[in-house]
N, C-alpha and C positions, 0 to 999 in steps of 0.2 A: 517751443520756447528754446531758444539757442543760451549755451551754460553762460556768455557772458549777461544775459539780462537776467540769472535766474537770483533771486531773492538771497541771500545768505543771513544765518545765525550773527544777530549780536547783542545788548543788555540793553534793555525797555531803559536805565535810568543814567541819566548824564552826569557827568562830573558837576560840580556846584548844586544837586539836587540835595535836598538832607536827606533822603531816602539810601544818598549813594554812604553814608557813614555808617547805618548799620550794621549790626554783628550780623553778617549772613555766614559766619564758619567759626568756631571755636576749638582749639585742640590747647590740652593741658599733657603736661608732662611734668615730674619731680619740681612742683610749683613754677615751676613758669606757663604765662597764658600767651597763647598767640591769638590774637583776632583778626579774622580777614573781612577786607572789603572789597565791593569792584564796583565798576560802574564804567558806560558807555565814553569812548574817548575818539575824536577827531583827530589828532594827531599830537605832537611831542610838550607843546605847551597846555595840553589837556591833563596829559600823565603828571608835568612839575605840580599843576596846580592839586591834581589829587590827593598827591605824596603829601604835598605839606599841608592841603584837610586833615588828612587822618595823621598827620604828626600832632596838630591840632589835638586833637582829637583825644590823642592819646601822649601827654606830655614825660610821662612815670613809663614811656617805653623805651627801654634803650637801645632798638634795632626797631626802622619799620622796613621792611626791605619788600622791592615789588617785581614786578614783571609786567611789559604790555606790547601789545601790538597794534598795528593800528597801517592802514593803506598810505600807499605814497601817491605822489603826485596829485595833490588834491583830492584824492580819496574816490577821483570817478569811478573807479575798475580795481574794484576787489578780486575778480575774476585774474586778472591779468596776474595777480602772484605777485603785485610789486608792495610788499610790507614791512613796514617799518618794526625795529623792536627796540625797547629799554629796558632795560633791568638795574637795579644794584642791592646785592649782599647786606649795603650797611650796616661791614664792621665782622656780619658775622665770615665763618672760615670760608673763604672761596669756593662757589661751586654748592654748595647746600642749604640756600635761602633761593636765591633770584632764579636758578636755575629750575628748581622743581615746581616753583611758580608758573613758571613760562611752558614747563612739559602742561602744568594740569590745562592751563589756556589752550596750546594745543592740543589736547588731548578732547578738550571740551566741542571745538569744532567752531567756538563763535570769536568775529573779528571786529576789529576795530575796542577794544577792550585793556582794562589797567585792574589787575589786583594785587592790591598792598596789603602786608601782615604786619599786625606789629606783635614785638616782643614784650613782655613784662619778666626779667627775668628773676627766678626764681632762687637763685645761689648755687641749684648743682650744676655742672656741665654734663650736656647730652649726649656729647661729641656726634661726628658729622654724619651718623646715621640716625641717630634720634631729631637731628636736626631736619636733615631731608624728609623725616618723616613726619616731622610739625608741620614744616611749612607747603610739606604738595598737601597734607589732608585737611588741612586748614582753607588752603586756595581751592582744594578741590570743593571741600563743603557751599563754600561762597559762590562758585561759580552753578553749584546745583540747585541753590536757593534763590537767586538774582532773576530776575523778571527776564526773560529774552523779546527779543525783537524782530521782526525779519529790517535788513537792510536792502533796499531796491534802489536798483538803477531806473531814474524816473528822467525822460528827456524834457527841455524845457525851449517849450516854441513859443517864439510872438508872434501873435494872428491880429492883422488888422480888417475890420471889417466895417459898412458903414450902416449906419444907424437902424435901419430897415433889416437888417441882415444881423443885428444883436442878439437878439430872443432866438434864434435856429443854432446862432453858435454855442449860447448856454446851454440848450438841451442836448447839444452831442456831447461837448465839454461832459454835463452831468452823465450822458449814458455813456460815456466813456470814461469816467475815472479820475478826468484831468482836474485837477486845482487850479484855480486862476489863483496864482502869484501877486499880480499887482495889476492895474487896469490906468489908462487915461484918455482922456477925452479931450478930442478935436474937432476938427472937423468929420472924421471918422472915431472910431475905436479902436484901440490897442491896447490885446491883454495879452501878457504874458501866463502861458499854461504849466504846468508839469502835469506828465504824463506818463505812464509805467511804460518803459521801452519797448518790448514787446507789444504794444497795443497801440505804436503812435502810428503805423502804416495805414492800418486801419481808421485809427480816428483823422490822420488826412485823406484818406479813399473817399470817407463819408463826407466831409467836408466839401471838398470835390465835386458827388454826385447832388450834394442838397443845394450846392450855389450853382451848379453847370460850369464851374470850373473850378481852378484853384484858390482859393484866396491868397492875399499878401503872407506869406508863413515865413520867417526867418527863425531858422534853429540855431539857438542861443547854447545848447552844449548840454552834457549831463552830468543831476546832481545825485547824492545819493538821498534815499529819503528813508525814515526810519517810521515803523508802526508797527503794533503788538502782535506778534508770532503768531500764526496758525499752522499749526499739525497739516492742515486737510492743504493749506494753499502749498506747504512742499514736498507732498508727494505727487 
């Protein structure tokens, strides 16, 4: 498996999930509560719409301040290093909110991700080391409680084939992994697959040998696809 197709860490629950508002991290300090959330983000309008969830959420907070990251250029190639980041303080002193947020993200390993804290403060000041120390233990806890995911690069091919030749392509489809995305009917057949990168040379070889030749295969590009983590599939 070559590293750009291999699966990467990111969070089982999407922004707008209500699973994604829970308290997965809590840190108290001289009465003030911080509480952290995260949840799975696509890119920069996922992160606005989170923040102001959990602003929602928590109205009697006077700082929710976050951190996220999240793939660019459409999100195909996490691999490639090209990531997007936001953060903001909100209010509190520069550098000891949004920042130790975004270390624990990185420090976690998983991408495509927004964890927001909010404050309820308490009356005393913490100054800016009880602060950094709220808010990464806070984000840390959240990020260790949060369901993970693997994210896969899954290629997505239209295969046309005609009628006779339906039922051979569903059962490689199926020994092969691939998803039919969407299907239509013509005079022939045309369904569009997703398929785990790694495994599409293969599932066109088969293809191939079971028709005696190619079929009609136009590669439409890849997406990324998200599904509940296994231990065993990344090592």
């Amino acid at each position: 498996m070559t590293s750009s197709a291999s699966p990467f860490l990111t969070l089982l629950t999407p922004v707008g999930d209500p699973q994604a508002l829970r308290h997965l991290g809590v840190y108290e300090s001289r009465g003030s509560v911080f509480d952290a959330h995260a949840a799975r983000v696509d890119g920069p309008g996922d992160v606005e719409a989170f923040v102001q969830a959990v602003r929602d959420e928590h109205p009697q907070a006077r700082h929710v301040c976050y951190a996220a990251v999240y793939s660019m250029n459409g999100g195909d190639d996490p691999a490639s290093g090209a990531q997007g980041e936001r953060m903001s303080d909100d209010g509190e002193p520069s550098g000891t909110a949004a920042k130790p947020i975004l270390e624990a993200i990185r420090f976690s390993g998983v991408r495509n991700c927004a964890v927001a804290v909010s404050r309820k403060f308490g009356g005393t000041l913490l100054g800016a080391g009880g602060l950094v120390r709220a808010y990464s233990s806070a984000a840390s806890q959240a990020l260790a409680a949060a369901p993970r995911a693997l994210l896969v690069r899954r290629r997505c091919l239209r295969i046309t084939v005609g009628y006779p030749r339906l039922k051979t392509l569903d059962h490689l489809a199926d020994r092969f992994g691939a998803q039919a995305q969407d299907r239509s009917y013509t005079q022939e057949v045309t369904t569009t697959f997703a398929v785990d990168e790694e495994r599409t040379t293969d599932f066109e070889d088969a293809l191939t040998r079971a028709f005696a030749g190619r079929p009609d295969i136009i590669d439409e590009g890849v997406i990324l696809a998200v599904r509940p983590d296994s231990e065993k599939e990344r090592k």
